[in-house]
C-alpha atoms as one frame of an Amber mdcrd trajectory, in Angstrom:
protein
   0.000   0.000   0.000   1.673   3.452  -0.777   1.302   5.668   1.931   0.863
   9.682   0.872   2.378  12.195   3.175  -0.369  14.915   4.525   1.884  17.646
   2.838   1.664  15.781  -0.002  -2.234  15.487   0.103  -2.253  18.931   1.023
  -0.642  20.510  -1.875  -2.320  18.280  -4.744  -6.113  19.391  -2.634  -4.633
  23.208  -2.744  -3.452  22.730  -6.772  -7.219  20.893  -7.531  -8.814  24.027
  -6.170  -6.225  26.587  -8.255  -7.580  25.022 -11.262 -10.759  24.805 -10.632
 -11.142  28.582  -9.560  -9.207  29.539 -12.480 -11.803  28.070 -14.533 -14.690
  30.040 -16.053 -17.993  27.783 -16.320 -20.103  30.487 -17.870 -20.789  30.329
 -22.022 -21.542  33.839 -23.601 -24.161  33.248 -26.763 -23.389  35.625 -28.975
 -26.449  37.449 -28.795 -25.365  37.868 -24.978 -22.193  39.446 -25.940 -24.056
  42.133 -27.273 -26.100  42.823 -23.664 -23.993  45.594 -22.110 -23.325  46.305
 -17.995 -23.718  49.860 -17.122 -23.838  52.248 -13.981 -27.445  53.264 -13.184
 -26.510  56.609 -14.221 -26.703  55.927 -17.802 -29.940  54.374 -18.516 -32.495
  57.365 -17.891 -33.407  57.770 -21.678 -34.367  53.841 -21.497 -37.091  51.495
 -21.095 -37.128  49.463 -17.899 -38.067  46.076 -18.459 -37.598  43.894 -15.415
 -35.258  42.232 -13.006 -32.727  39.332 -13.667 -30.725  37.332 -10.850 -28.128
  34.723 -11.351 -26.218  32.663  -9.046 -22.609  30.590  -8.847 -20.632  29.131
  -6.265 -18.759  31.775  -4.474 -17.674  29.115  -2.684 -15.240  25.735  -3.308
 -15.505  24.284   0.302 -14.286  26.386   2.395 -12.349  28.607  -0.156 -13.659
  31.744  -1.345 -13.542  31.722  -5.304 -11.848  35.094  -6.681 -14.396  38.152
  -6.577 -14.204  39.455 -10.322 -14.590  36.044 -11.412 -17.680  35.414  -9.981
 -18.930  38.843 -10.585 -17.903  37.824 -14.265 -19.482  34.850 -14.042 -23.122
  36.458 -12.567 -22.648  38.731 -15.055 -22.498  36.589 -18.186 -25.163  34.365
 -16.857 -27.551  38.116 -16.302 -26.954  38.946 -19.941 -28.418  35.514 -21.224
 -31.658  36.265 -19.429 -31.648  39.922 -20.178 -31.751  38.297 -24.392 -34.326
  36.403 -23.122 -36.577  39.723 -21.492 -35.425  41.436 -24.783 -33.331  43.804
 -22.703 -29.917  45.165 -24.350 -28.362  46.741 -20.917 -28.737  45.990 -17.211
 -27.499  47.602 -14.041 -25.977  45.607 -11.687 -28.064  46.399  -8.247 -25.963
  43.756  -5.989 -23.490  40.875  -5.288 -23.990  39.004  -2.209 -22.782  35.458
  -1.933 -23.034  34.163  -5.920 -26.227  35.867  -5.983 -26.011  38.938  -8.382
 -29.773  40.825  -8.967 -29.667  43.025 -12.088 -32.174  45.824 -13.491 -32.958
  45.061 -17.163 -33.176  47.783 -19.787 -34.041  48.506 -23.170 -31.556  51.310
 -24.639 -31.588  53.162 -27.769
């Protein structure tokens, strides 16, 4: 039986998570692409249309995940619902634990 040392175990666990947080999950359709994140100060000439949310893990275990890649991550998966509302900007409103809520517009 081969025996693994714990610093051993530790560092292949720690280089498992590294490239798993490294990774981006989230597929942009094209039509997505085109769905643009913008401060609330620049949509007063457009139509509101409703509210999206989308959530990922913030979390591996007990390890945070990096902060602009979930926000990335929420982000991407906002602007597939936002095609879906017909909406072609939203606002981010918050980020709070993988949850991001976003106000969906319809800009000129």
């Amino acid at each position: 039986m081969l025996a693994v040392k714990p610093r051993t175990t530790t560092l292949l666990l720690a280089g498992m998570i590294a490239i798993t947080t490294a990774c981006t999950w989230v597929k942009v359709s094209p039509e997505a692409q085109q769905v643009i994140v913008v401060p609330a100060n620049r949509v007063s000439a457009c139509n509101h249309i409703g509210v999206v949310s989308s959530t990922v893990k913030a979390t591996i275990g007990v390890i945070a995940r990096d902060a602009t890649k979930v926000r990335n991550e929420l982000d991407d998966l906002a602007r597939q619902q936002a095609v879906d509302l017909g909406a072609n900007t939203l606002v981010r409103q918050s980020i709070v634990n993988g949850k991001g809520t976003y106000a969906a517009y319809n800009c000129p």
